[in-house]
TIBA-736518 format. One line per 5 residues: their letters; for each residue x negated, y, z negated of C-alpha. Coordinates in pm, 1 decimal, padded with zeros to 6 digits. Each point is the difference from the previous one (the first is absolute). Example, Ala and Ser with C-alpha at 12.3 -4.5 7.8 and 13.67 -1.06 7.14 Angstrom:
// TIBA-736518
AS) -01230.0 -00450.0 -00780.0  -00137.0 00344.0 00066.0 .
This chain:
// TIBA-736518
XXXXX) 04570.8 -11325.1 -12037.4  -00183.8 00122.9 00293.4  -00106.4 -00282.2 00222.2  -00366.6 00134.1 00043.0  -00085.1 -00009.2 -00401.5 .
XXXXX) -00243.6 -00236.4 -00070.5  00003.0 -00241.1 -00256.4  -00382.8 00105.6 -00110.9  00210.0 00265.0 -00203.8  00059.9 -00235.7 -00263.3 .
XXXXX) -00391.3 00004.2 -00093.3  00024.5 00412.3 -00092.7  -00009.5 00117.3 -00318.9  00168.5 00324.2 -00084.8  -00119.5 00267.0 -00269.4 .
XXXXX) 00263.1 00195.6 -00127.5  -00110.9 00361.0 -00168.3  00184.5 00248.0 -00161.5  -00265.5 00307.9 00049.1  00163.4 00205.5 -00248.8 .
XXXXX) -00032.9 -00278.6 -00265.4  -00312.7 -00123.7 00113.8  -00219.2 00173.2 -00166.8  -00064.2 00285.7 -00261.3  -00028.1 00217.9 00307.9 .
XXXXX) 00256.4 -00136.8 00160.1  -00211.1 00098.5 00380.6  -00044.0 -00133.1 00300.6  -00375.3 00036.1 -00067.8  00011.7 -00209.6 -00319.5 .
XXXXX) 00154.8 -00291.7 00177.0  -00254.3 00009.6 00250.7  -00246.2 -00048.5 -00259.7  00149.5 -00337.1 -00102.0  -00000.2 -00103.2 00362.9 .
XXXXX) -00299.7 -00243.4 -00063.8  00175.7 -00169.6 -00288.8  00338.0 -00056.3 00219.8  -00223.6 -00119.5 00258.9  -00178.0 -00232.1 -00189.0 .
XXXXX) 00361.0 -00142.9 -00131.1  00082.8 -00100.7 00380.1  00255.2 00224.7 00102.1  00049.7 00058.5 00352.8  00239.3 00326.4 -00035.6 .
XXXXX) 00026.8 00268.6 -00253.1  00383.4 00127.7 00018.6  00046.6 00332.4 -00164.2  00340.6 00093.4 -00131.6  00157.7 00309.0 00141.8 .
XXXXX) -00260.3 00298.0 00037.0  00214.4 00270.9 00123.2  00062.1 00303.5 -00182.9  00315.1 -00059.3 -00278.8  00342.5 00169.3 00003.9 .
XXXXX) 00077.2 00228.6 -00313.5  00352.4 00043.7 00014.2  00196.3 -00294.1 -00172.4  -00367.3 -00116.7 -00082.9  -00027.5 -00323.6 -00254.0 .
XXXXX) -00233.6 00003.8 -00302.6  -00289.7 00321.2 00003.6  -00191.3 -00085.8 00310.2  00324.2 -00166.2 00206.1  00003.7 -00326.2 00250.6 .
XXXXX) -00202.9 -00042.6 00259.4  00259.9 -00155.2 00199.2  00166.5 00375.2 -00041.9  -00204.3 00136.7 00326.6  00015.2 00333.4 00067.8 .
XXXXX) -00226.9 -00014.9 00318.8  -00123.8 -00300.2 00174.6  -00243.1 00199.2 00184.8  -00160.1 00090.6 -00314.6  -00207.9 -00097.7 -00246.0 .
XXXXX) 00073.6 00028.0 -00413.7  -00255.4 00219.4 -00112.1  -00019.6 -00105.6 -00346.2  -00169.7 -00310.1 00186.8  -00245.9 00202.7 00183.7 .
XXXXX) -00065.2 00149.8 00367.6  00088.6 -00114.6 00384.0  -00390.7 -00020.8 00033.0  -00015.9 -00168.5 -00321.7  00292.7 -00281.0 00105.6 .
XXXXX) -00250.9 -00031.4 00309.0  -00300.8 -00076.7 -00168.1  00168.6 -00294.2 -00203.4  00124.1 -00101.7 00349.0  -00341.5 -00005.6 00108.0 .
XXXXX) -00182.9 -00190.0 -00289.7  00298.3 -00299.6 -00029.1  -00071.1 -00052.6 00421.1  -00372.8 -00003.7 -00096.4  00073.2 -00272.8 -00246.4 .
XXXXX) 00180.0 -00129.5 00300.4  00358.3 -00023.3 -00212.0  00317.4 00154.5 00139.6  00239.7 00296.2 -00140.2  00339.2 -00017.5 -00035.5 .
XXXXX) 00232.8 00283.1 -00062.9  00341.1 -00049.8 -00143.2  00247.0 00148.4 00184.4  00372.3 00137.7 -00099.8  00222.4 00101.2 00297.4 .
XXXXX) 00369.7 -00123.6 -00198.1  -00047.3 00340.3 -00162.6  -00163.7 00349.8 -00161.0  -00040.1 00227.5 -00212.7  00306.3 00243.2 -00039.7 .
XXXXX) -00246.8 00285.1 00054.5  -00167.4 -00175.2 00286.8  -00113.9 00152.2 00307.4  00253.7 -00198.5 00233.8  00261.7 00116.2 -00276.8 .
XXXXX) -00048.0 00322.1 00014.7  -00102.8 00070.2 00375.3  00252.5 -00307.0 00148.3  00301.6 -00048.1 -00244.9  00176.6 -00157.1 00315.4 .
XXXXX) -00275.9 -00317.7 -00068.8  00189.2 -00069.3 -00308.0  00227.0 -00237.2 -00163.7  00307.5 00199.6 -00184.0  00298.4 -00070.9 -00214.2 .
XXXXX) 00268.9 00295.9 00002.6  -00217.9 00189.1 00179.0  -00281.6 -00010.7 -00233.1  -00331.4 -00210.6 00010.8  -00018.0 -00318.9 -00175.4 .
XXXXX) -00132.3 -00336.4 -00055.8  00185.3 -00382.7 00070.5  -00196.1 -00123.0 -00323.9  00142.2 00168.5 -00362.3  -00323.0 00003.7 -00191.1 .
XXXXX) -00185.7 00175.4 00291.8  00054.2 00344.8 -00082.7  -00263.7 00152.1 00051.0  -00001.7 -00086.5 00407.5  00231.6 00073.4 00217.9 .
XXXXX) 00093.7 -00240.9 00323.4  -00080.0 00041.1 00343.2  00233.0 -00083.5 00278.3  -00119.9 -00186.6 00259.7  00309.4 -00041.6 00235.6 .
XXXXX) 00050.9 00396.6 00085.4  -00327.4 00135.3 00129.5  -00212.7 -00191.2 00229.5  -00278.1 00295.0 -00080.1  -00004.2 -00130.9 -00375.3 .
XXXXX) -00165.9 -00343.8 00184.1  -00272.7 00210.5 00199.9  -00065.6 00198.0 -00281.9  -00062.5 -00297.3 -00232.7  -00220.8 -00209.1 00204.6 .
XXXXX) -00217.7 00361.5 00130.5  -00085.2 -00066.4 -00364.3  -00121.5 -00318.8 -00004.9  -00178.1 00098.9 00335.1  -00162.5 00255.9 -00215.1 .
XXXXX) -00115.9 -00232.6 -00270.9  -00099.6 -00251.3 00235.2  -00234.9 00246.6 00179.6  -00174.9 00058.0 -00310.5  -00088.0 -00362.7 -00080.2 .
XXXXX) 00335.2 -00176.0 -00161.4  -00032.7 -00375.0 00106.8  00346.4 -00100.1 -00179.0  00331.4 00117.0 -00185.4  00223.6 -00108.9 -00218.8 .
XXXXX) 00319.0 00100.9 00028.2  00209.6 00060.7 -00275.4  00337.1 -00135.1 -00032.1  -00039.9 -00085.3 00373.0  00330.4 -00200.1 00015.8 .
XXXXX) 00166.3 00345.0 00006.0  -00110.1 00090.3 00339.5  00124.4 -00049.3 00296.9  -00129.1 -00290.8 00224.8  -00015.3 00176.8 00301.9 .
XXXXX) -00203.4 00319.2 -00200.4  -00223.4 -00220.0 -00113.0  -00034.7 -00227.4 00349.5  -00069.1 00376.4 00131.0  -00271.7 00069.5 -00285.5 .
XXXXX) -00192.0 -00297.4 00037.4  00000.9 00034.2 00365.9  -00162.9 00308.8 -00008.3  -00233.9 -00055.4 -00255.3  -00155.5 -00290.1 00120.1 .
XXXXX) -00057.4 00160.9 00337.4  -00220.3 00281.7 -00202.7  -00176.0 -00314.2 -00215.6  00097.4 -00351.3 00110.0  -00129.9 -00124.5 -00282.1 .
XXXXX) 00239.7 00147.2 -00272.0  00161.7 -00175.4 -00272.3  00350.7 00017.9 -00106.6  00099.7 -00120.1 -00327.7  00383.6 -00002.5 -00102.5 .
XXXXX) 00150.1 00101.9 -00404.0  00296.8 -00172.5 00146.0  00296.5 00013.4 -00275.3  00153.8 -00270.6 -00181.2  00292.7 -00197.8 00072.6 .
XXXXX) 00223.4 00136.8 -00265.3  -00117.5 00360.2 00062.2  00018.0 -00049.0 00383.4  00386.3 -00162.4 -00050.1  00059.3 00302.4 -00178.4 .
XXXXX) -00034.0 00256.7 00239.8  00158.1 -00200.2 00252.6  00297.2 -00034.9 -00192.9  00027.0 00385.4 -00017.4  00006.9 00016.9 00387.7 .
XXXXX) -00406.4 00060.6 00029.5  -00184.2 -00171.5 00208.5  -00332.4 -00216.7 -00151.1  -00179.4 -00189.3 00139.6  -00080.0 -00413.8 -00102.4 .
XXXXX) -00324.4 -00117.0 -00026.5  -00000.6 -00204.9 00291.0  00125.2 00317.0 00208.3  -00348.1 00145.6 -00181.9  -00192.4 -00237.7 00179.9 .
XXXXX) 00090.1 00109.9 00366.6  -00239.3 00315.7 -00080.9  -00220.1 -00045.1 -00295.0  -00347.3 -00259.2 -00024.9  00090.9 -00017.8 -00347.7 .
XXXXX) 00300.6 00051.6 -00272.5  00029.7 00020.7 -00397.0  00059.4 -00350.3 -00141.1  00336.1 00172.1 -00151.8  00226.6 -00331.5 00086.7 .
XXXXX) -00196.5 -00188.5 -00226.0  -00079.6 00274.0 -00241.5  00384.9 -00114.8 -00228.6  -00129.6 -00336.8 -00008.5  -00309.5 00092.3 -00105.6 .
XXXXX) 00091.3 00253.9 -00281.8  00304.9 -00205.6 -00110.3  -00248.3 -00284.9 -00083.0  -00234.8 00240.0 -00182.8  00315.2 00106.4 -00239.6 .
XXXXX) 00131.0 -00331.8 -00035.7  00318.9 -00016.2 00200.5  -00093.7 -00219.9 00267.6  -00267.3 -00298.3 00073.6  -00341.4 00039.7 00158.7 .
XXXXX) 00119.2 -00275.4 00221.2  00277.5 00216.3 00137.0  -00251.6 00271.0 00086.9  -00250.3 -00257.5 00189.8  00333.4 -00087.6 00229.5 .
XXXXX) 00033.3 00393.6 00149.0  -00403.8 -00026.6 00009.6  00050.3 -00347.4 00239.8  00280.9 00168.7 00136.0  -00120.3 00296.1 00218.5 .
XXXXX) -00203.4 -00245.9 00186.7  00298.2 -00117.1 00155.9  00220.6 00346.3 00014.7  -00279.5 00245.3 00134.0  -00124.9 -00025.3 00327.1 .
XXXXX) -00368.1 -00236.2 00073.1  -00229.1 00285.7 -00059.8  00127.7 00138.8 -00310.5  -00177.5 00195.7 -00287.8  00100.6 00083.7 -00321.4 .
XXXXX) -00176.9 00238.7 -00231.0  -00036.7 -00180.0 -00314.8  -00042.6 00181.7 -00335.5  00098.5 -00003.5 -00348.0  00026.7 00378.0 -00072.4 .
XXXXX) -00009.7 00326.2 00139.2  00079.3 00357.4 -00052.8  00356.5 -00108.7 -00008.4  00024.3 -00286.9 -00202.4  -00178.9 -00068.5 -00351.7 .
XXXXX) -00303.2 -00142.8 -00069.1  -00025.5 -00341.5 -00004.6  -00228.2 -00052.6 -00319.0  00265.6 00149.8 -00158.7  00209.8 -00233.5 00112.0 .
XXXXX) -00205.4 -00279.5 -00088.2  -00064.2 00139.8 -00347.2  -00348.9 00049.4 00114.0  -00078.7 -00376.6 -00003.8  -00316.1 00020.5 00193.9 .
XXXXX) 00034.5 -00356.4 00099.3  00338.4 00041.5 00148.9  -00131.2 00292.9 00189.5  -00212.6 -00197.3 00144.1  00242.5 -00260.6 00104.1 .
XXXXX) 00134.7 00234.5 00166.6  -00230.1 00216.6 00179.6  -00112.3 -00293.2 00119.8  00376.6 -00140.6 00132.5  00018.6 00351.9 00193.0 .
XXXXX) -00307.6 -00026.3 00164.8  00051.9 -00372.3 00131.0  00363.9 00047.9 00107.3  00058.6 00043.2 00378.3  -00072.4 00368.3 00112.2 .
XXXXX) -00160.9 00327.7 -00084.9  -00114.8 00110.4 -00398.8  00017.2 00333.4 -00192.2  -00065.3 00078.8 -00331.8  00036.6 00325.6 -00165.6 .
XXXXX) -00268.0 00226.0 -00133.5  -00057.4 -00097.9 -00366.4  00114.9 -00362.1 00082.1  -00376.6 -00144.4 -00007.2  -00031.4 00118.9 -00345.7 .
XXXXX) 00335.0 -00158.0 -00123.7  00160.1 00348.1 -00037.0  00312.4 -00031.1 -00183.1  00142.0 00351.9 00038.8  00169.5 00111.9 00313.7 .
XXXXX) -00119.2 00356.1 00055.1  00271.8 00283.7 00045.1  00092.1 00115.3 00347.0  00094.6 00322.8 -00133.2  -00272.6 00116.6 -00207.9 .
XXXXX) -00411.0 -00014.4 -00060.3  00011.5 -00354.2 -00206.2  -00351.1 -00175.4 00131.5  -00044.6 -00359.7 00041.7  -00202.3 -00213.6 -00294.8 .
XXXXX) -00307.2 -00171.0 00159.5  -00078.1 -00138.8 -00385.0  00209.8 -00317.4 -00003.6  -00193.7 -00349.2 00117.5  -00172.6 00015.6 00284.7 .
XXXXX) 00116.6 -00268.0 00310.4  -00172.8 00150.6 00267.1  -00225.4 -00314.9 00016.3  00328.8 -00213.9 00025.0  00147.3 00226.4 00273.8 .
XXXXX) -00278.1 00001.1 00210.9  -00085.9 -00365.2 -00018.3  00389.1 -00067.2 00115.2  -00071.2 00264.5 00288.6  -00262.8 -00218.5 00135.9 .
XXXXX) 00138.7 -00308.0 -00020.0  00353.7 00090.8 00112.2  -00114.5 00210.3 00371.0  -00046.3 -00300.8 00168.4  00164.7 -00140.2 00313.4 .
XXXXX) 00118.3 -00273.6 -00185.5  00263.5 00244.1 -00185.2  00101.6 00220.1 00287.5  00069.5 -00274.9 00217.7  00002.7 -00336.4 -00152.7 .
XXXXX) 00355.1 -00225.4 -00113.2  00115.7 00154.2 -00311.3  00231.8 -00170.3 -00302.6  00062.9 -00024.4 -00332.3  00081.6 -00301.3 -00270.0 .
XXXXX) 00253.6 -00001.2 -00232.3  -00181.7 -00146.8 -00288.4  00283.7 00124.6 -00260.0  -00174.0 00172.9 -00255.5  -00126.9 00356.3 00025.1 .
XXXXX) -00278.1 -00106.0 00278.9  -00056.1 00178.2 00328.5  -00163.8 -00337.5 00195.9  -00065.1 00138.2 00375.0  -00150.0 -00123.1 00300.4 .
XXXXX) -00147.4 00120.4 00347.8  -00080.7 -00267.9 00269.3  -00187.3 00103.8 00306.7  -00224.6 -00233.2 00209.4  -00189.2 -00199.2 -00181.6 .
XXXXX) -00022.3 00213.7 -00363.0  00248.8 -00006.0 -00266.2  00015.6 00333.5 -00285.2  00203.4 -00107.3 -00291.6  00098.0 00255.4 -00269.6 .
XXXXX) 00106.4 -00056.5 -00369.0  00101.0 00269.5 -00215.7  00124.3 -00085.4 -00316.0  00264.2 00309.3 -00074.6  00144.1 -00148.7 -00292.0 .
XXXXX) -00358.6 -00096.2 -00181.5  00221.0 -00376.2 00026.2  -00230.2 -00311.6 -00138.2  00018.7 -00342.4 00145.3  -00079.9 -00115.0 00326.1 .
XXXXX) 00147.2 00010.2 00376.6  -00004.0 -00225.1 00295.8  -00185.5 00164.2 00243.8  -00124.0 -00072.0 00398.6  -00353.4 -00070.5 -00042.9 .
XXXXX) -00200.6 -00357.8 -00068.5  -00109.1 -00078.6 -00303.5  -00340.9 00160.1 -00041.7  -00183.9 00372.1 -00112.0  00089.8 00303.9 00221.3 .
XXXXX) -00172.0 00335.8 -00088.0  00251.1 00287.6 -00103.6  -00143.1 00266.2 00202.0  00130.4 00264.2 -00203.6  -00237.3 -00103.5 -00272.5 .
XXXXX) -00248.4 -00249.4 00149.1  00094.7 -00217.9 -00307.3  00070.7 -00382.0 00050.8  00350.2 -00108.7 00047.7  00135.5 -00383.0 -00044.3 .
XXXXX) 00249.4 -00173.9 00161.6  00074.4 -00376.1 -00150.7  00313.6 -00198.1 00137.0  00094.3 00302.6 00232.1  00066.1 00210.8 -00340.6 .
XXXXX) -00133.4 00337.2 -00093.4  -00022.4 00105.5 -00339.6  00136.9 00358.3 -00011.4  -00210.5 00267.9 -00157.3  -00027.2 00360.9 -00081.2 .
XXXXX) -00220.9 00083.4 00301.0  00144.8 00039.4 00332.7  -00141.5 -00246.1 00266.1  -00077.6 -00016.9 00364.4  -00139.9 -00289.7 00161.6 .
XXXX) -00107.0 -00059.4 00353.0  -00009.1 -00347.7 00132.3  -00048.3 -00155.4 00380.4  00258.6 -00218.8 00078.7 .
């Protein structure tokens, strides 16, 4: 991780948007409309997918990827103008949030500009371009070990972007990169704004083992951390999703959560979510049990480090919308927008981004977690598994407020009784 990141990351909240699927228009200028509402939510940075102009040839579904770039000094034009990408720069500073653009330098479009005015740029097999990941085929690779030029080219464009406004990127598939291209990048960068974000899709394990077992070089999360203020929570992400089909214990997933405190460097942040564009939509996976959901929204926003939901996630969305074609997000399910800004305000404190953090092993389906720092104690209890009974938990007998509800919560002989409504309490030790 880079030794200058600062821990106060952990307090942002990230706003993922799909433009394309955004809206009926599918426009830059309709998602500046909703600007107000995101604001109000508590977000701190609206990241756009890709908004570069899409490659046709070898193009997936009718409208193709936008992770198939065909110029990253342009702009898609099915998503509006330059001036009009400007504007909605303009208006999310005003609401003094940040925008972050995801990036994609592992590879292009097939038709690309650097494909078809720089072939030498390129990755190849038997002489003809190509891609180190099977189901990728509408990108082809670039090579980053033959052309120094490919580096200077790649970071003039981030230069670019950064001149127009950009406070942060995402890089896709980041672990793909070189370390010393990406040392170079942020270098450069943060000489133009110093203070730019940098937020990691690093890979996981088993996909990252994989391409190092076919003589490619990847790079680990913990190598991720020498550049980037922030990376995916990917390491966790089997645990996570094996509990959520059944083949593992929740328990097994809260030891990689307690884990990366002692693996990643002091400063750490992870980007904690529960879906995006890649990965399906968690009320689906939850069987739209609203009172799981909010289990676990509430789980992501207390654990240690950064928080992003997905457009469509605050109204318990339960389709993932297609990459490849016009398929717009449903704003119709339940609304938790109340529930995700509450958890905003009571999770941005110092308290989180700097204070002693663990977790209990209560065995049963609990998340029990602490921060300590000075004289305040935050406790969180999110009951995953809807469980009944009661736990032992750290707090004298007596009534705490949960301050996720302002109800009345009782403790009697150090025990808890669990509930369907997650709980934070605050208490001065």
């Amino acid at each position: 991780m880079s030794i200058e990141t600062s821990r106060d990351l952990r307090n942002l909240f990230i706003y993922q948007v799909y433009v394309r699927n955004y809206s009926k228009e599918g426009t830059f200028n309709a998602l500046r409309k909703d600007l107000n509402r995101i604001k109000d939510l508590g977000v701190d940075i609206v990241y756009l997918l890709p908004i570069h102009p899409i490659g046709e040839k070898n193009r997936k579904g009718s409208l193709g990827s936008p992770y198939s770039i065909k110029d990253y000094f342009g702009i898609n034009k099915e998503l509006g103008t330059l001036e009009d990408f400007k504007i909605l720069v303009e208006e999310i500073h005003r609401l003094d949030m940040s925008i972050m653009l995801d990036i994609v330098f592992n590879h292009t479009a097939f038709d690309s500009v650097l494909a078809n005015n720089h072939p030498e740029y390129f990755y190849k097999k038997n002489g003809e371009y190509a891609n180190k990941v099977g189901d990728w085929w509408d990108v082809t690779d670039l090579d980053f070990s033959k052309d120094k030029t490919l580096w200077k080219y790649l970071i003039d464009v981030l230069l670019y972007w950064t001149k127009l406004g950009v406070d942060g990127y995402r890089f896709d598939v980041a672990s793909f990169l070189p370390i010393e291209f990406l040392s170079d990048m942020r270098n450069s960068v943060l000489k133009e704004n110093p203070k730019t974000i940098f937020l990691s899709e690093s890979v996981h394990g088993g996909l990252c083992k994989y391409l190092r077992d076919q003589n490619f070089k990847c790079l680990s999360e913990s190598e991720i951390y020498q550049v980037f203020d922030m990376a995916y929570d990917y390491d966790t992400h089997p645990y996570f999703e094996g509990y959520l089909k059944g083949k593992s214990s929740f328990n097994r997933y809260l030891e990689e959560l307690l884990r990366q405190e002692e693996i990643y460097p002091d400063n750490y942040v992870k980007m904690r979510n529960l879906e995006n564009h890649d990965y399906g939509r968690f009320a689906k996976f939850v069987n739209n049990d609203l009172d799981k959901i909010r289990q676990w929204v509430s789980l992501t926003f207390f654990s240690r480090g950064a928080t992003l939901i997905y457009n469509g996630q605050e109204n318990c969305d339960d389709h993932l919308p297609s990459l490849f074609d016009k398929d717009m997000v449903s704003w119709n399910g339940p609304d938790i927008s109340g529930l995700i800004k509450a958890l905003k305000n009571i999770t941005s404190q110092e308290i989180t981004s700097h204070g002693v953090y663990s977790i209990d092993n209560v065995n049963k389906d609990v998340y029990l977690g602490y921060y300590q720092y000075k004289d305040n104690l935050l406790i969180g209890l999110f009951n995953v598994g809807l469980e009944e009974g009661d736990i032992v938990i750290n707090l004298e007998d007596g009534v705490y407020e949960n301050l996720i509800t302002g109800k009345p919560v009782q403790v009697r002989n150090h025990k808890l009784s669990l509930m369907k409504e997650p709980i934070i309490i605050n208490h001065k030790i």
